[in-house]
C-alpha positions as semicolon CSV with decimal commas, in nm:
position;residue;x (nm);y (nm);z (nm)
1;X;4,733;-0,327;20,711
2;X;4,423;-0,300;20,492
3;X;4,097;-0,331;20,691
4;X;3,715;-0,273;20,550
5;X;3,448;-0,267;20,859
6;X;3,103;-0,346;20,817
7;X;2,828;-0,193;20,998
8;X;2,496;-0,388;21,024
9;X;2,197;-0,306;21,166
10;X;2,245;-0,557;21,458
11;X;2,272;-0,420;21,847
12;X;2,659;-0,266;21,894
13;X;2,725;0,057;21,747
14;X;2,997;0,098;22,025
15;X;3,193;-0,191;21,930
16;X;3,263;-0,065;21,572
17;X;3,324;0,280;21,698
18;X;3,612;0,193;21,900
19;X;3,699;-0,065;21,675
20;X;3,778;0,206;21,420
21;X;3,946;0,434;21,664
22;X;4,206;0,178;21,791
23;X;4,262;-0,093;21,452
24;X;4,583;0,023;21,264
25;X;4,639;0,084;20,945
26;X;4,409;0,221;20,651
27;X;4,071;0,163;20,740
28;X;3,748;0,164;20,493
29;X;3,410;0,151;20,576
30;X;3,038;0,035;20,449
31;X;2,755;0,062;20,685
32;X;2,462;-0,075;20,579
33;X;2,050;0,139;20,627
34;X;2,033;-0,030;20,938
35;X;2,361;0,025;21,048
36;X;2,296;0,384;20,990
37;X;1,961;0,381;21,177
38;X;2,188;0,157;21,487
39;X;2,459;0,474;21,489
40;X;2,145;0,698;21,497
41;X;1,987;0,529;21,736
42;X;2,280;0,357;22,001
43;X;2,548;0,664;21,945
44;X;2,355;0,932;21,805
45;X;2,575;0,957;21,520
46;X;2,604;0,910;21,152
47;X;2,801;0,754;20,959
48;X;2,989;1,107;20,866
49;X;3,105;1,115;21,229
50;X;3,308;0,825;21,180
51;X;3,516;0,975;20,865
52;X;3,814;1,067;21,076
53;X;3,868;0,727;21,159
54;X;3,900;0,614;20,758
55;X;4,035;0,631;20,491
56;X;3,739;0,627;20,264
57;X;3,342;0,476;20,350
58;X;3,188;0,353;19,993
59;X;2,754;0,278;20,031
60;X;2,653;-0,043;20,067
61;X;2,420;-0,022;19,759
62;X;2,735;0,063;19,521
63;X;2,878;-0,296;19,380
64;X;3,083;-0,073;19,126
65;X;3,264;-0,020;19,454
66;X;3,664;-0,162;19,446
67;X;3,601;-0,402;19,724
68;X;3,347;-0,587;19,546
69;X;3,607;-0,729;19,310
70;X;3,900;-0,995;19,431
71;X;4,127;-0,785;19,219
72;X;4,145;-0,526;19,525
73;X;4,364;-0,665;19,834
74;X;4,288;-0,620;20,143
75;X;4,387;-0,813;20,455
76;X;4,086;-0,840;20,625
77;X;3,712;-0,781;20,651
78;X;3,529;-0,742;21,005
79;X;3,120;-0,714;21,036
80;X;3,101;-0,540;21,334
81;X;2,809;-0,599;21,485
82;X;2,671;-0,850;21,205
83;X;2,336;-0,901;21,224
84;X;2,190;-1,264;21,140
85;X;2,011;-1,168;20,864
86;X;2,361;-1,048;20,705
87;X;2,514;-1,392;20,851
88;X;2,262;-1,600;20,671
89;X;2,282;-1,404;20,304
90;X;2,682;-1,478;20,352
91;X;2,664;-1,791;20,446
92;X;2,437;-1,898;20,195
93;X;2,624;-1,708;19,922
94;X;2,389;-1,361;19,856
95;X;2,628;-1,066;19,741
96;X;2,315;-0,867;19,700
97;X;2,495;-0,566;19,889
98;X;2,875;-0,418;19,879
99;X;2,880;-0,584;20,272
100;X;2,769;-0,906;20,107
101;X;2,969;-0,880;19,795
102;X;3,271;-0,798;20,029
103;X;3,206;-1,108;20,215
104;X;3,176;-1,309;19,905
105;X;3,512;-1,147;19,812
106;X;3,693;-1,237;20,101
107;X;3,547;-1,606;20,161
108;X;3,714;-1,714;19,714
109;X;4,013;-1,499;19,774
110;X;4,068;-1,673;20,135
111;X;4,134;-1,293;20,290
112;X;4,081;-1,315;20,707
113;X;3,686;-1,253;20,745
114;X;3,617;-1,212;21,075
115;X;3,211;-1,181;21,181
116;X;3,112;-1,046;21,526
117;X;2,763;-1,172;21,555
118;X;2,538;-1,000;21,785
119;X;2,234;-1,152;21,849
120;X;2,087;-1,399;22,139
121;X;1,966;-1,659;22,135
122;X;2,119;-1,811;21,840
123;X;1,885;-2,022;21,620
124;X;1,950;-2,346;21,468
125;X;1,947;-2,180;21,157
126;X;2,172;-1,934;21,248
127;X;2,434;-2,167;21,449
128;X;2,396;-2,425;21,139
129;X;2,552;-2,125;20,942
130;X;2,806;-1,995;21,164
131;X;2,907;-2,356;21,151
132;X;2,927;-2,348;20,745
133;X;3,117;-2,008;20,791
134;X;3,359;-2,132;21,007
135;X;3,463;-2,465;20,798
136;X;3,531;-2,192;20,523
137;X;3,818;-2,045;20,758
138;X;3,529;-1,768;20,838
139;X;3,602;-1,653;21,254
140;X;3,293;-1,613;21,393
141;X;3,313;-1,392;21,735
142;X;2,974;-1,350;21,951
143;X;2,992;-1,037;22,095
144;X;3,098;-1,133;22,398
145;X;3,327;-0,958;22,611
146;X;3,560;-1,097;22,854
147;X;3,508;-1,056;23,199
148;X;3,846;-1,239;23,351
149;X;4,038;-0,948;23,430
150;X;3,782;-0,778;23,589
151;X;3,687;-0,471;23,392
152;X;3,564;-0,195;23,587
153;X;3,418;0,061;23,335
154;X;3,154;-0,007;23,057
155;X;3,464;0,141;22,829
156;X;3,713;-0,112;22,937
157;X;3,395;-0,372;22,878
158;X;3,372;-0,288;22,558
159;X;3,796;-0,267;22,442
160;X;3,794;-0,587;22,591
161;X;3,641;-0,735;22,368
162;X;3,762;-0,497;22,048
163;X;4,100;-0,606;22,163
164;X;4,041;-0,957;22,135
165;X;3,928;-0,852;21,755
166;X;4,248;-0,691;21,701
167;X;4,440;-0,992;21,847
168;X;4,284;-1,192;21,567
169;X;4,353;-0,996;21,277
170;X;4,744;-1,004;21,429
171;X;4,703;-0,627;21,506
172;X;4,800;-0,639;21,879
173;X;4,778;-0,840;22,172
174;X;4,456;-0,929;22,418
175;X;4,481;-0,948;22,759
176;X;4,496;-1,321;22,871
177;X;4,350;-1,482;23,123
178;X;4,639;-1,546;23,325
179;X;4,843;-1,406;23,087
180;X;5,127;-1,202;23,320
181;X;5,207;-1,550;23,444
182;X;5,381;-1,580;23,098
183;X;5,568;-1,281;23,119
């Protein structure tokens, strides 16, 4: 599996930490200036501390980049946390940036775009363009962790919800509510 993260400058370093420590496969990563000021600020980290967990990071200013052409494959692109301002240059077709451009990549070659949207409350604006996202086959996932089966660390907070991620891109199962009743 082929996987590009995006970091934005929205609230949630955590969630694309662990994301990158527990998603399979080759990994690369683009973190926009304000994701680098969130790792800074949230994790006290830069972007350099997250190297071991991919295979390459390109800068979000170079659209010379490979993934800013459809010609590249890659299975799917997660914005992890996106902020709105990211959401809204998407949805209203802005490749200004290699996160953008990626985006804009994914959305005319139909490649799984997942967006984990990290902001509340949610404006009309905003909602009217998750909304425009999602009837382009765009999953749009609030950062919003489950809370069913009962978590009882901040960690286990936070997987929960990086599993359910995962579980979308086909990389591994969630815990369901309910779910050992199946087994």
């Amino acid at each position: 599996m082929r996987t590009v993260l995006g970091i934005t400058g929205s609230s949630g370093a955590v969630y694309a930490q662990e994301f990158l420590k527990r998603c399979p496969g080759d990994k690369f990563l683009i973190v926009s200036k304000w994701g680098k000021a969130l790792l800074k600020d949230e994790l006290k980290i830069t972007e350099k501390d997250l190297q071991p967990y991919v295979k390459k990071q390109f800068a979000n200013d170079d659209l010379t980049a490979p993934l800013a052409s459809g010609t590249n494959r890659f299975d799917a692109f997660v914005i992890l946390p996106c902020s709105t301002s990211t959401l809204g240059k998407i949805a209203s077709g802005i490749g200004d940036s290699l996160i953008t451009r990626t985006a804009a990549v994914a959305l005319k070659e139909r490649y799984k775009l997942v967006i984990c949207v990290r902001e509340t409350p949610l404006s009309t604006i905003t909602l009217e363009q998750c909304a425009r996202l999602s009837r382009e086959g765009v999953v749009v996932m609030p950062v919003s962790p489950p809370l069913y089966y009962k978590p009882d660390t901040v960690g286990e907070y936070i997987g929960g919800f990086v599993d359910r991620v995962l579980h979308v891109l086909g990389a591994g199962p969630a815990k369901g509510w309910r779910g050992e009743e199946l087994e």
